[in-house]
C-alpha positions as CSV (number, residue, x, y, z in Angstrom):
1,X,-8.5,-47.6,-95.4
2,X,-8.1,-49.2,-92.3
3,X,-6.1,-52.7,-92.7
4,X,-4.1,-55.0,-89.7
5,X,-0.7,-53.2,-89.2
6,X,2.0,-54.8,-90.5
7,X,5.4,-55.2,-88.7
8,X,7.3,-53.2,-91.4
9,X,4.7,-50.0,-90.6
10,X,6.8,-49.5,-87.4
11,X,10.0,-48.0,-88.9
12,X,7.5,-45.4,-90.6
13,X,5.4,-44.8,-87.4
14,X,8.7,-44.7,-85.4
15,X,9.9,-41.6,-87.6
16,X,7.3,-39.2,-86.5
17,X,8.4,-39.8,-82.7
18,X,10.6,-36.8,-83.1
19,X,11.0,-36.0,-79.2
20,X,10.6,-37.0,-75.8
21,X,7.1,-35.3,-75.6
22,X,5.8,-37.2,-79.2
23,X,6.4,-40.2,-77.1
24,X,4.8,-39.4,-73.8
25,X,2.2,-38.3,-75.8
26,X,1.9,-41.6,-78.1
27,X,3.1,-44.4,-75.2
28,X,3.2,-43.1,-72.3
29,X,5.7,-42.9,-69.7
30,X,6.7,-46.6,-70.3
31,X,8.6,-46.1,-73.7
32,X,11.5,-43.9,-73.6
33,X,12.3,-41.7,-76.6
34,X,14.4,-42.3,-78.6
35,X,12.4,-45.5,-79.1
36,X,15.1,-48.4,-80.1
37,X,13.5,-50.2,-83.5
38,X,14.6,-53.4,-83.0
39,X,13.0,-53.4,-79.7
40,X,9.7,-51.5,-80.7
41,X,7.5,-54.4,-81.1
42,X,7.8,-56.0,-78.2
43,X,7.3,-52.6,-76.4
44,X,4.6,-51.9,-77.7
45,X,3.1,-55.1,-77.6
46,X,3.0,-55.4,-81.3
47,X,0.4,-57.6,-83.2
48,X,-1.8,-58.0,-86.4
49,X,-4.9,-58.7,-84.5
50,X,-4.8,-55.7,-82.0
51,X,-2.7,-53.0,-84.2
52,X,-3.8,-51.3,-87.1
53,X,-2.7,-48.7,-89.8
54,X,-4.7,-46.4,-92.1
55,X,-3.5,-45.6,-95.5
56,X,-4.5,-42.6,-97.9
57,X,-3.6,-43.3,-101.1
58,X,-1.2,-46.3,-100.4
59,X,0.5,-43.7,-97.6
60,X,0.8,-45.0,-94.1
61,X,-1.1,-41.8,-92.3
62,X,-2.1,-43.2,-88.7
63,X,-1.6,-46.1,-86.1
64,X,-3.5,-47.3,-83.5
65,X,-4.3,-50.5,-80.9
66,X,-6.8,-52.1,-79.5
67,X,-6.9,-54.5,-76.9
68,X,-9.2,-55.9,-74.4
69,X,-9.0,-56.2,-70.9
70,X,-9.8,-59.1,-68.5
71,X,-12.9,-57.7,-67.7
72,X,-14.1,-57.6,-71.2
73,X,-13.5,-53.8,-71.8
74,X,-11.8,-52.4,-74.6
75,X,-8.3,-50.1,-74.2
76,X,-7.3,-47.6,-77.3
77,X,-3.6,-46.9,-77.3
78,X,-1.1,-45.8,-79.2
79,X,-3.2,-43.6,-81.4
80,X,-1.0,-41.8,-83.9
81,X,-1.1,-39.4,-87.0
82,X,1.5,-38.6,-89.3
83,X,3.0,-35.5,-89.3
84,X,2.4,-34.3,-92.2
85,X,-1.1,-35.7,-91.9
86,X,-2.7,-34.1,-88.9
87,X,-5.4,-31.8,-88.7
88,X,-7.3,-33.5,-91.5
89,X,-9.6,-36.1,-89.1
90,X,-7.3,-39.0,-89.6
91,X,-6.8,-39.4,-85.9
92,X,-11.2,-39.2,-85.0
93,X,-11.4,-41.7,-87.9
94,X,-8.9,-44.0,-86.7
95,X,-10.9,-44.1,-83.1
96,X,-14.0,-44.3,-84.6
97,X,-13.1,-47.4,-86.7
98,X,-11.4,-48.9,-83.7
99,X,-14.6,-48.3,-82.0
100,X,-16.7,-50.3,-84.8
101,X,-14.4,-52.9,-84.4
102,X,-14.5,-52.8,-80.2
103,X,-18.5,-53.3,-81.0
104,X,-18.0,-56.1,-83.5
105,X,-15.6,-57.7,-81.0
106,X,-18.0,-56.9,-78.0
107,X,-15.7,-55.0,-75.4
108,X,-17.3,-52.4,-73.6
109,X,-17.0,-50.1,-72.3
110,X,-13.7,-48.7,-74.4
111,X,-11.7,-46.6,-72.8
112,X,-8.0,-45.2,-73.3
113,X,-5.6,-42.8,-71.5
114,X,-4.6,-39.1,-72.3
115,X,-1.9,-36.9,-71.4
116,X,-4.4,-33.9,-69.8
117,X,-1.4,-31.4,-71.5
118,X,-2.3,-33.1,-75.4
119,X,-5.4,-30.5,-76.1
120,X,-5.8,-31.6,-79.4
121,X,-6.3,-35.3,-78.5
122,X,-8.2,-34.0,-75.6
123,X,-11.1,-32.1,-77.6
124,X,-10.5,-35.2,-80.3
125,X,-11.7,-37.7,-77.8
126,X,-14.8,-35.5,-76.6
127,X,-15.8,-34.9,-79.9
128,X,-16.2,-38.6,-80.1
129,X,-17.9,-39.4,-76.7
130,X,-15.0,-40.0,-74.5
131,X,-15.5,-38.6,-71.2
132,X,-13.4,-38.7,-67.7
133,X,-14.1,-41.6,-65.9
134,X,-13.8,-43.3,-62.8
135,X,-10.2,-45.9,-63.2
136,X,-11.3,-49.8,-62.9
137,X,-10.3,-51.6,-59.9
138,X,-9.0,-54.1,-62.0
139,X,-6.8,-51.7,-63.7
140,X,-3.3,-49.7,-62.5
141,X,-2.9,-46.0,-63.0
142,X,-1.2,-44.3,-65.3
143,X,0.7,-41.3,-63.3
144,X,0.3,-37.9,-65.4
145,X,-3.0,-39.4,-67.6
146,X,-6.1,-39.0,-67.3
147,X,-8.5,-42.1,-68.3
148,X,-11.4,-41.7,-70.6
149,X,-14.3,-43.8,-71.5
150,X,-17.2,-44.0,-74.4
151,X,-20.2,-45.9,-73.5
């Protein structure tokens, strides 16, 4: 079930973020590991209306955002699966929902950024119709990522 995230979700989220590379991977180069809790939402840009959680059974097992950009586009970030959690297509049904909602909400295109080392996010976000893409002129690089879009 896919709800709004809820501020309290981010001490949970934060403990899978168990090094430097589980944070590149999750944020970017922009949020340093270890992440500082009391800090975290404002990092992030934390928010009910853009962040969102699914739980299994009442079990926090992925996060996610969703914001959209000036030009109407949607931007997927900080897409994350529990540990203990992975490999079971929590992570493509997180993106797909936040897709639905991008298409109720009317951004398009959606795109998001990738580390081009994170395979398993890689072939994730293919499976689903991401593909490289040409970066926005309204929009600043992200040094080591490579941008995606699905149409």
């Amino acid at each position: 079930m896919l709800r709004p995230a809820l501020a309290n979700d981010l001490e949970i989220i934060a403990s899978w973020i168990q090094s430097p590379r589980d944070c590149l991977y999750w944020a970017g180069a922009a949020l340093k590991y270890p992440l500082q809790l009391n800090t975290l939402s404002s990092d992030i840009n934390f928010s009910s209306d853009t962040s969102f959680s699914m739980e299994i059974d009442h079990s926090l097992v992925a996060f996610g955002q969703l914001t959209q950009k000036s030009d109407g586009r949607g931007h997927i970030s900080k897409i994350i699966v529990a540990p203990e959690s992975r490999g079971k297509g929590y992570g493509k049904a997180l993106v797909m929902n936040l897709l639905n909602i991008a298409t109720h909400r009317n951004f398009h295109p959606v795109g998001l950024w990738v580390d081009p080392n994170n395979h398993i996010a890689l072939k994730m976000y293919g499976d689903i119709g991401f593909f490289p893409a040409e970066l926005p002129t309204s929009m600043l690089a992200s040094p080591g990522s490579l941008y995606l879009v699905c149409k």
